[in-house]
C-alpha positions as CSV (number, residue, x, y, z in Angstrom):
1,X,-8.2,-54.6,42.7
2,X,-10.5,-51.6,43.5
3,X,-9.4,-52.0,47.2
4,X,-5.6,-51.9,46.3
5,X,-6.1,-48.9,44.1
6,X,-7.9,-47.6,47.2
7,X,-5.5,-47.8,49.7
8,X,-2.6,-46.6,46.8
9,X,-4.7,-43.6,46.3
10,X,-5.0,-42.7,49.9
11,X,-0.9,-43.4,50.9
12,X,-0.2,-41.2,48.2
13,X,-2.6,-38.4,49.8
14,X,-0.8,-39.1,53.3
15,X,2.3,-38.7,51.8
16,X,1.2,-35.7,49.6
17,X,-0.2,-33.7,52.9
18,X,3.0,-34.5,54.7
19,X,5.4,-32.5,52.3
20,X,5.1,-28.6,52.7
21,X,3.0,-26.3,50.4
22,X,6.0,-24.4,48.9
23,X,7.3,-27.9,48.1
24,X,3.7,-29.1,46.8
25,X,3.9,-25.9,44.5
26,X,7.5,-25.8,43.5
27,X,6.7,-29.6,42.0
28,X,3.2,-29.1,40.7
29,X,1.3,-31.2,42.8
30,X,-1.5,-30.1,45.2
31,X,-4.3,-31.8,47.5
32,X,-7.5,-31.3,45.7
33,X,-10.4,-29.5,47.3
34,X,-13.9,-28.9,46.9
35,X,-14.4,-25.2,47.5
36,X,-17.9,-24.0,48.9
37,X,-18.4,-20.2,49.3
38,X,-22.0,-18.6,50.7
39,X,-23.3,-17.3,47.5
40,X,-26.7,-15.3,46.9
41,X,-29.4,-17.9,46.7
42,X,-26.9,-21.0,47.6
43,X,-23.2,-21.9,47.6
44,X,-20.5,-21.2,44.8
45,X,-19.0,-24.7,43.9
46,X,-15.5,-24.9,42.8
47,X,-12.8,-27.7,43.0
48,X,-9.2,-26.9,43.6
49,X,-5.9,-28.6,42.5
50,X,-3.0,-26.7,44.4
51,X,-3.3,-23.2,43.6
52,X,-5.4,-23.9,40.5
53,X,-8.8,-23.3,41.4
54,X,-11.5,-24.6,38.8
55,X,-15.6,-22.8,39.2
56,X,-18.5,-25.1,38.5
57,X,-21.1,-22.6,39.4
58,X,-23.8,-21.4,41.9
59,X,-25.7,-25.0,43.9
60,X,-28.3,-25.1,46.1
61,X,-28.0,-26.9,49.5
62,X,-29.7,-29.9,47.7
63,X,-27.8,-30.1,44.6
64,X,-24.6,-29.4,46.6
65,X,-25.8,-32.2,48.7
66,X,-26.0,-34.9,45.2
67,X,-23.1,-33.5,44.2
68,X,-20.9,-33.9,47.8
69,X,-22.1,-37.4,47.9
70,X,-19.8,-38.2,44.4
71,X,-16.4,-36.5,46.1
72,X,-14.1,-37.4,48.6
73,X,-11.4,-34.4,48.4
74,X,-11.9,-32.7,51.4
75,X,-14.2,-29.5,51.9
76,X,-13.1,-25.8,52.4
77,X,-15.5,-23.3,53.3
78,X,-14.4,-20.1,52.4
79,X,-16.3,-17.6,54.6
80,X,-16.8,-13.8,53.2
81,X,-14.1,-11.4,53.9
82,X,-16.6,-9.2,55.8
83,X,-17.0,-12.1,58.3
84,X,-13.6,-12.1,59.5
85,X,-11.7,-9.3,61.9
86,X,-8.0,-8.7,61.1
87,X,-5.8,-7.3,63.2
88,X,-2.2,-7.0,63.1
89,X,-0.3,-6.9,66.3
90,X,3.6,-5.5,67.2
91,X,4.6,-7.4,70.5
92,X,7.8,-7.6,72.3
93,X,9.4,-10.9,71.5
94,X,9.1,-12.2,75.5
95,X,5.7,-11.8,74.7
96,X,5.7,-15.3,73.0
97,X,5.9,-17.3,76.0
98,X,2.8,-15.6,76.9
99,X,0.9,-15.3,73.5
100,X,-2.3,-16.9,74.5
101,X,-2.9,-14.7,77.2
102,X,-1.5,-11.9,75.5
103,X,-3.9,-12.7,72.7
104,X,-7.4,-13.3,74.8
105,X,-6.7,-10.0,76.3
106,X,-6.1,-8.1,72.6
107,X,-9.3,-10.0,71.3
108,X,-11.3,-9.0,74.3
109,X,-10.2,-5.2,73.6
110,X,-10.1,-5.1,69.8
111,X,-13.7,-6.9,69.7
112,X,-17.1,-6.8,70.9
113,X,-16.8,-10.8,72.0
114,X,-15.2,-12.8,74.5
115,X,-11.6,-14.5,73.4
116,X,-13.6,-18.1,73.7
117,X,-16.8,-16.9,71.5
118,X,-14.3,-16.4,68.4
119,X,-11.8,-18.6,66.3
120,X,-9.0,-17.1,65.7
121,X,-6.0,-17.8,63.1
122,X,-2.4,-16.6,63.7
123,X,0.1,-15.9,61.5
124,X,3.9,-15.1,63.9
125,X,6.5,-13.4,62.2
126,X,9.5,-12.2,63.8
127,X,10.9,-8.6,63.1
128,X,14.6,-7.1,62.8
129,X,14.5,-5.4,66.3
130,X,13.4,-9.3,67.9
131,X,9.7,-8.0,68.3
132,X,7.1,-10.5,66.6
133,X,4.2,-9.4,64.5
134,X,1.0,-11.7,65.3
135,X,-1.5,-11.2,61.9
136,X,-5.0,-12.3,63.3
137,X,-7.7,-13.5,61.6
138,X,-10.7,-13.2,64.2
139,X,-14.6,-14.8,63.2
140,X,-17.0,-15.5,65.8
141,X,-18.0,-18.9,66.3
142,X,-21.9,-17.8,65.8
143,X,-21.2,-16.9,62.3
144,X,-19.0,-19.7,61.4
145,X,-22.5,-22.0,62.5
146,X,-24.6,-19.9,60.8
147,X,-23.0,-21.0,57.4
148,X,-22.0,-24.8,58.9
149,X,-26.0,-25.7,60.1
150,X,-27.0,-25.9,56.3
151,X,-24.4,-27.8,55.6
152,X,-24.1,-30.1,58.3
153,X,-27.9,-30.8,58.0
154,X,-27.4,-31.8,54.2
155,X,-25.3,-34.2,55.6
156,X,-21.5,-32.2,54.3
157,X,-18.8,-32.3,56.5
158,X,-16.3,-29.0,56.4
159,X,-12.9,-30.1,57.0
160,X,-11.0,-27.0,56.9
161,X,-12.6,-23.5,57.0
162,X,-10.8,-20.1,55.9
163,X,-11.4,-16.6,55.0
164,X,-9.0,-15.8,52.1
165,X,-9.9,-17.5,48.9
166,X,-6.7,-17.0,47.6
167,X,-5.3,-19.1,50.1
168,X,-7.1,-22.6,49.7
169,X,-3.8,-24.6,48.8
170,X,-3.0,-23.9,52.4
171,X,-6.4,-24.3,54.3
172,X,-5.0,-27.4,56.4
173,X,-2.4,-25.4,57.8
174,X,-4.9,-22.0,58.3
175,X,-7.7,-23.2,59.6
């Protein structure tokens, strides 16, 4: 029986994931997450349900360890706001067949780091006058390790990885 509930539990994630956020919302229903954010001495814990987002409290890597073992919503690691670049770019709408170069070059000018030693997050928007707006989101991969190693030598695997808290009912289609 436990297996059956199981693999019902799981088809209805699949099948939860595959609808859009807005529609997710508009309905009430939500992936749940557990949300880890670097605090102080350790990590903030939180869980998520949608938009709804639900603090337990300040963990150390051990306790967050116990406590991962329990929970099999997936893991977002919001990093600090001061971690992350942001840039906002206004680019001729050819430019789109191009964006990946376009965009290595831009990193390489706007940052101190090659385009290959960051991740980057983009958000395209077109404008009225058929230019796009590209919003990036720029961390460098160093940083995003130095915050994963703990974590991945407690044995706690970060599926998705953002830098906006406010935005953790989307973090499968940011990160």
């Amino acid at each position: 029986m436990n297996q059956i509930l199981g693999f019902i539990s799981e088809w209805g994630a699949v099948l939860l994931d595959s609808l859009p956020h807005a529609v997710q919302r508009t309905l009430g229903l939500g992936r749940r997450f557990v949300v880890l954010e670097p605090d102080f001495d350790g990590w903030m814990l939180s869980r998520t349900r949608g938009a709804v987002l639900d603090g337990i409290g300040p963990v150390g890597v051990a306790e967050l360890a116990d406590k991962m073992r329990r929970r099999e919503d997936p893991v977002v690691l919001v990093l600090p706001e001061q971690m992350a670049m942001r840039s906002v770019l206004t680019l001729p709408g050819p430019a789109r067949r191009s964006l990946e170069q376009v965009l290595e070059v831009e990193i390489e000018r706007l940052t101190p780091f090659k385009a290959r030693d960051v991740a980057v997050t983009r958000e395209i928007n077109p404008t009225q006058d058929g230019q796009i707006k590209v919003a990036l989101t720029i961390v460098p991969y160093s940083r995003i390790e130095e915050q994963v190693a703990p974590l991945r030598a407690a044995g706690i695997e970060i599926n998705h990885i953002i830098t906006d808290r406010t935005r953790v009912a989307e973090a499968p289609d940011l990160s």
